[in-house]
C-alpha positions as semicolon CSV with decimal commas, in nm:
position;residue;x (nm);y (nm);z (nm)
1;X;0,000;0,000;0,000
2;X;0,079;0,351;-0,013
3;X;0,246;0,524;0,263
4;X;-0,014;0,766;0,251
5;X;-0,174;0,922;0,533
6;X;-0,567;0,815;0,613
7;X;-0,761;0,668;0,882
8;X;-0,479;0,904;1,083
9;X;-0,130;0,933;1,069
10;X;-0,009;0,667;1,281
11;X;-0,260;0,388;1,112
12;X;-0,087;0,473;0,781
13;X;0,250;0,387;0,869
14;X;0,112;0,092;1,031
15;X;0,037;-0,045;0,665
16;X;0,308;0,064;0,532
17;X;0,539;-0,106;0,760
18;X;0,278;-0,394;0,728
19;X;0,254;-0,398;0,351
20;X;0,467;-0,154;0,150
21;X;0,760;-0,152;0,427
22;X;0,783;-0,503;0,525
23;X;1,110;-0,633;0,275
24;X;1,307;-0,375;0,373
25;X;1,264;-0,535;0,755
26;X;1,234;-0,896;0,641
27;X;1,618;-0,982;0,781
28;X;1,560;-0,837;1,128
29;X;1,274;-0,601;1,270
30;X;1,442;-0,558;1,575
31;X;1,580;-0,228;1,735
32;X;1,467;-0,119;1,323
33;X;1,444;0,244;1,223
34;X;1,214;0,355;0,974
35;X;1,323;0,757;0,882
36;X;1,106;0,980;0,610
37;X;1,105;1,308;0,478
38;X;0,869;1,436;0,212
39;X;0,627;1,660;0,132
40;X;0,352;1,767;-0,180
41;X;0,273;2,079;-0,376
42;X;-0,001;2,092;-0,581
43;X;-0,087;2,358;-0,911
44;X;-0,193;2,647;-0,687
45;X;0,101;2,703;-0,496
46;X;0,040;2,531;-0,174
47;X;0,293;2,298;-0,040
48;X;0,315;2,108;0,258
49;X;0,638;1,918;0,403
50;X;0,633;1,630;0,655
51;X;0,897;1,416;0,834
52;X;0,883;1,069;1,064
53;X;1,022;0,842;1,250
54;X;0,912;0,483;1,358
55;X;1,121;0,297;1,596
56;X;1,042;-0,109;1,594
57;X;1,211;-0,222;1,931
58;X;1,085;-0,562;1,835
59;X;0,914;-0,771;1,551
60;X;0,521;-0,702;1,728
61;X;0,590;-0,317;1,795
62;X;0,652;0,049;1,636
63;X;0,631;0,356;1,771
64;X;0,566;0,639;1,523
65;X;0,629;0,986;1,536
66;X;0,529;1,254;1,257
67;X;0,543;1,636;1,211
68;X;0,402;1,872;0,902
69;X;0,312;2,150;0,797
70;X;0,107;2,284;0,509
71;X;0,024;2,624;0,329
72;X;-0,245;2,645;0,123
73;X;-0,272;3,029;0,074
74;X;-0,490;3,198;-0,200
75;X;-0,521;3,547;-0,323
76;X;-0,839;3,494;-0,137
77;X;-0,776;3,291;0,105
78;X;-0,502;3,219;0,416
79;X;-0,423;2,934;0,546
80;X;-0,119;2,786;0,691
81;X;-0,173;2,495;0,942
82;X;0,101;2,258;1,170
83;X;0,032;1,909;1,276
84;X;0,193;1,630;1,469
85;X;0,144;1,309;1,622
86;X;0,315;1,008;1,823
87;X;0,117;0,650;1,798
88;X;0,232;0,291;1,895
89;X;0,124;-0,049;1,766
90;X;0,122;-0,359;1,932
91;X;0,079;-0,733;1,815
92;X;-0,023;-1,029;1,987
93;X;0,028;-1,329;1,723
94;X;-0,241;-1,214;1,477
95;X;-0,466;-0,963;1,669
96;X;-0,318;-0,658;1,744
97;X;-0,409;-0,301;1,864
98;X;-0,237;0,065;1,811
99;X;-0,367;0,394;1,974
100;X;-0,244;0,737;1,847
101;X;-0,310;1,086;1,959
102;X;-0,283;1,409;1,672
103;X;-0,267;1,793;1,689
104;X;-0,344;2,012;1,417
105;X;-0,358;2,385;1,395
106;X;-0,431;2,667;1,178
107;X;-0,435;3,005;1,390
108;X;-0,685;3,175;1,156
109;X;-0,900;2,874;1,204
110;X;-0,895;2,620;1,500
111;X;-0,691;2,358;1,651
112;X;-0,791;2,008;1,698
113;X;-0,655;1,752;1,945
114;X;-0,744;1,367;1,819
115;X;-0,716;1,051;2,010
116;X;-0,794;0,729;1,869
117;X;-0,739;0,378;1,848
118;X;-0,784;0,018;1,677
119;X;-0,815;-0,381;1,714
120;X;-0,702;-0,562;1,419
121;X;-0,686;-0,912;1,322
122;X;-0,406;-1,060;1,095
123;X;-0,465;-1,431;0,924
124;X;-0,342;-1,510;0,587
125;X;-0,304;-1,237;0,445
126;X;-0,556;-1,054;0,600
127;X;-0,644;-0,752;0,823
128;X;-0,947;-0,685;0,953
129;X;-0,953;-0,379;1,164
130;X;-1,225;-0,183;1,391
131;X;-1,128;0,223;1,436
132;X;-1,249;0,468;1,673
133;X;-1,170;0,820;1,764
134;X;-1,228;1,103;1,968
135;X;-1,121;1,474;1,859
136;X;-1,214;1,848;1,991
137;X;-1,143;2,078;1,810
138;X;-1,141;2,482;2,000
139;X;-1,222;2,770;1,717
140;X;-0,985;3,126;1,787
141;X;-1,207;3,361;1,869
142;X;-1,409;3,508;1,541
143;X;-1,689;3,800;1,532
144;X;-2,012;3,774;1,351
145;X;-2,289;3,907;1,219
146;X;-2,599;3,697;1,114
147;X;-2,937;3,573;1,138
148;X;-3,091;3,360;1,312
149;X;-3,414;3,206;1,441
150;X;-3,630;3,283;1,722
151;X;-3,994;3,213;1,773
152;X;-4,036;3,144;1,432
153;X;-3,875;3,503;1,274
154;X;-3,511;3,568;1,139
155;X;-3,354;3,814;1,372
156;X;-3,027;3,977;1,312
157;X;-2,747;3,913;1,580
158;X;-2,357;4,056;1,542
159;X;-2,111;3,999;1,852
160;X;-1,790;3,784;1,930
161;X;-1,795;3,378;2,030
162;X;-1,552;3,152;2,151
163;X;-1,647;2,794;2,015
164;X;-1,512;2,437;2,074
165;X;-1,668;2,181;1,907
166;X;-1,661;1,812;1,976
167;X;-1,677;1,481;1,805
168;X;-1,637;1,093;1,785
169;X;-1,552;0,914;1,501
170;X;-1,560;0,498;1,416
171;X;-1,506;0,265;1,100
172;X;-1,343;-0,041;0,979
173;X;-1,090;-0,153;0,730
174;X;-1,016;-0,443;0,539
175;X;-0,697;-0,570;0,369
176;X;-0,559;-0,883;0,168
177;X;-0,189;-0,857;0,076
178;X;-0,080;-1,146;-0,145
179;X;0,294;-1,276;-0,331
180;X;0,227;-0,951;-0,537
181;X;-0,067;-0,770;-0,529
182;X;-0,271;-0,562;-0,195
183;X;-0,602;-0,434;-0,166
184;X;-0,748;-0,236;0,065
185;X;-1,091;-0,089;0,135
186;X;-1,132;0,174;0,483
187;X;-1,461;0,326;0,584
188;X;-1,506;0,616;0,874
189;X;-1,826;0,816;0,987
190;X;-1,786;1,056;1,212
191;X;-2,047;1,236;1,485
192;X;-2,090;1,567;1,605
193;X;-2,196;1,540;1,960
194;X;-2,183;1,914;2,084
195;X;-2,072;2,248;2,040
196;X;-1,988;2,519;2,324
197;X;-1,953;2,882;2,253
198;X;-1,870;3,186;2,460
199;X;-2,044;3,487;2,311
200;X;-1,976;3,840;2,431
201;X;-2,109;4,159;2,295
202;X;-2,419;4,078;2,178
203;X;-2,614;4,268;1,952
204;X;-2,977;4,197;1,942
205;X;-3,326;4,382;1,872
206;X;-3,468;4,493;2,214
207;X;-3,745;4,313;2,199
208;X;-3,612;3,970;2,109
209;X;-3,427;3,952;2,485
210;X;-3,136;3,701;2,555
211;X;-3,018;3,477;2,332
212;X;-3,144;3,129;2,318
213;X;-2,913;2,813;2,399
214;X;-2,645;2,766;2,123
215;X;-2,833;2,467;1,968
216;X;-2,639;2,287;1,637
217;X;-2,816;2,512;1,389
218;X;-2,762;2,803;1,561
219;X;-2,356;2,741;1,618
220;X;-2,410;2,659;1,219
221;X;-2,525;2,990;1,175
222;X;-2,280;3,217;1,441
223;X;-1,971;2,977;1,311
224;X;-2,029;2,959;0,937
225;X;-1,770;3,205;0,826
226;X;-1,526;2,962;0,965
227;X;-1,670;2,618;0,920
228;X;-1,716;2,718;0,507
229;X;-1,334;2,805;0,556
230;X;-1,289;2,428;0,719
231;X;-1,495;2,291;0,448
232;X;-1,196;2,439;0,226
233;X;-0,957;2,197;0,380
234;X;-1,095;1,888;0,216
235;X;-1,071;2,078;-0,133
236;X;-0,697;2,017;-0,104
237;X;-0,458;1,719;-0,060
238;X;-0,259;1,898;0,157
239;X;-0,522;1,945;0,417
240;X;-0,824;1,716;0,320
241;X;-0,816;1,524;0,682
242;X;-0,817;1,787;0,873
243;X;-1,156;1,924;0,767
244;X;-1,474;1,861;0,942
245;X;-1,601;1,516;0,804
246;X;-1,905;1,353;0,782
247;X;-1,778;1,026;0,599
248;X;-1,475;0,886;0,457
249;X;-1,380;0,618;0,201
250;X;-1,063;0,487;0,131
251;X;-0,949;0,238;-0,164
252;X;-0,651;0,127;-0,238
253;X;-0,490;-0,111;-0,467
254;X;-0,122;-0,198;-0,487
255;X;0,130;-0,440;-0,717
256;X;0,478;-0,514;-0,591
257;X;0,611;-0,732;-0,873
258;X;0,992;-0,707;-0,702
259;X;1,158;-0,461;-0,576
260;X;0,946;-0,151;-0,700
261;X;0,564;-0,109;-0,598
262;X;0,282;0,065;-0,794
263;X;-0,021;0,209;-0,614
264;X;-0,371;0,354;-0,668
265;X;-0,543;0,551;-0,379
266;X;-0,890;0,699;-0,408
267;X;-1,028;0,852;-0,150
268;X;-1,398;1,029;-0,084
269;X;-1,495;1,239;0,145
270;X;-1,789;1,452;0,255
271;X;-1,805;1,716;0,475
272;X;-2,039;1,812;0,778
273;X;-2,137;2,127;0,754
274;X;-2,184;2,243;0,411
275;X;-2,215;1,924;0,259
276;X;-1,954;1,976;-0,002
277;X;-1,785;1,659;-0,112
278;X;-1,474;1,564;-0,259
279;X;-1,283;1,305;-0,457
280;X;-0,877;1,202;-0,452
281;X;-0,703;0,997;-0,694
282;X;-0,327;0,952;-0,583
283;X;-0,108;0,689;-0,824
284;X;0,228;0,646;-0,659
285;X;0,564;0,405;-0,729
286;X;0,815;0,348;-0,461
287;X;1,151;0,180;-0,556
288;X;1,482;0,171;-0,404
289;X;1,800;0,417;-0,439
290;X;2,033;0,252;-0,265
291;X;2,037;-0,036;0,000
292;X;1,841;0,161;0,250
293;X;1,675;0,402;0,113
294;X;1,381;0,384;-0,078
295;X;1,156;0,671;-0,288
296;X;0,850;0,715;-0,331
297;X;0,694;0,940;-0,627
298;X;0,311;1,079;-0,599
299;X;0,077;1,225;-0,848
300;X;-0,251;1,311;-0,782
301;X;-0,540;1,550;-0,819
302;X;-0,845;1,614;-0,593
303;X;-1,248;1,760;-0,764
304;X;-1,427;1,909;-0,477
305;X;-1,788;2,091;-0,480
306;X;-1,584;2,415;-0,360
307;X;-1,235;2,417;-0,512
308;X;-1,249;2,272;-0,866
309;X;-1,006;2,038;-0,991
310;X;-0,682;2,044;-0,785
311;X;-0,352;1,896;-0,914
312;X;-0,065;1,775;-0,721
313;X;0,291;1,593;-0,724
314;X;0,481;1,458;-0,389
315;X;0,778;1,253;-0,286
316;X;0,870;1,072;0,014
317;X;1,255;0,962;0,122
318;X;1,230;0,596;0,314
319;X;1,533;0,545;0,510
320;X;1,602;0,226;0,706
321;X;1,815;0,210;0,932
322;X;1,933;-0,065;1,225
323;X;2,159;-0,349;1,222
């Protein structure tokens, strides 16, 4: 498979090291060092670079650490966003669990804070794995100035809010790698359980009193400013998991025929607020430069409801190192 980050960063690596990885550790996973550097740019200027490290202290566990950051700035639009995260995995014979936890951050936006986890079950081939998570994700503080519903009758509100927003996430995977060829197929649905906002200097019509209880479609209405601006994120490759979700697919089909691998990733993905929707199609090869280092060449392009048609290229550095 692709080393290609989905069903979060640490999960990713996970397969690779499973799948993609795995001949480059076939003489001796132990005290093994997995090192990567890379990064993507796609046709409208925005870049984003990210570097890891997994250590493999024995042949059942890794522990992965990753770092990024992105800029997807527009004439019209600023964005420029950091993320990390640190996840360990974990086999007993053929079941197995890994837990990471992720930050992410755009200061014109929000940061989110992600923890999450999996059971998986290896046999012949085969992984069957079961995915939850649990993220909040805390807004900076943004004024508006809309409408909204009371008693039946649109009435204007401006002011400031402090929001955080919360929500749990679960889905399943399924892979078969054979002598050659691996397929995979990852589902996640995600749910928005609540919102909390702050609001200070309110602005109201004097006969319309307090404001009611921030309720979802109200937060929808005082927040939408920035949650069309999150909605952005899954326009772009460099930012697409980072948005807020309502669903997301994963395919991805992969031919190792010796020591190169091809690879086709599509990925879906629909998002909560607006509704917009996107769709990723990422063909990579990965073949060795030199005994320990491998590369691995991306080219892609995303179509979302909101951004267009989206082109990008990418290249990761694999270097293994250990005894």
């Amino acid at each position: 498979m692709s080393s290609h980050r989905q069903m979060g960063l640490q999960s990713a690596w996970v397969l690779c090291l499973g799948i993609l990885c795995a001949p480059a550790f076939a003489q001796d996973a132990s005290d093994a060092w997995l090192l990567s550097a890379g990064g993507e740019v796609d046709e409208d200027d925005g870049y984003r670079i990210d570097a890891g490290l997994t250590w493999l202290p024995s042949e059942s566990t890794s522990v992965t650490l990753l770092a990024g950051t992105a800029d997807t700035s527009t004439d019209l639009n600023n964005s420029y966003s950091r993320a990390a995260s640190v996840g360990a995995d974990h086999s007993f014979g053929s079941l197995g669990v890994s837990a990471d936890v992720r930050w992410w951050g755009d200061t014109e936006l929000f940061e989110s804070t992600a923890l999450a986890g999996s059971l998986y079950l290896r046999r012949s081939g085969w992984r069957v794995a079961l995915r939850g998570e649990m993220r909040q994700s805390d807004f900076e503080e943004f004024a508006f100035d809309t409408q909204i519903p009371i008693r039946g009758v649109l009435v204007p509100v401006s002011g400031a809010a402090n929001c955080s927003l919360d929500n749990s996430a679960y889905g399943a995977s399924v892979s078969h790698t054979g002598k050659a060829w691996s397929v995979l197929l990852s589902g996640m649905q995600y749910e928005y359980s609540s919102t909390d906002c702050t609001i200070g200097n309110v602005n109201l019509p004097p006969q319309v009193g307090n404001l009611p209880p921030i309720s979802r479609e109200l937060f929808r209405r005082i927040a939408n400013a920035v949650l069309l601006e999150g909605a952005r994120l899954i326009g772009s490759q460099l930012t697409r998991e980072n948005g807020f979700l309502d669903y997301s697919v994963w395919g991805s089909l992969a031919y190792r025929p010796g020591l190169r691998s091809f690879a086709l990733d599509y990925f879906h993905d629909r998002e909560e607020f607006a509704g917009f929707e996107a769709d990723t199609l990422i063909g990579s090869v990965t073949f060795p430069v030199s005994a320990r280092l491998d590369l691995e060449l991306r080219l892609g392009a995303t179509d979302s409801d909101l951004e267009g048609t989206v082109s990008f290229v990418g290249l990761t550095l694999l270097a293994y190192l250990g005894d």
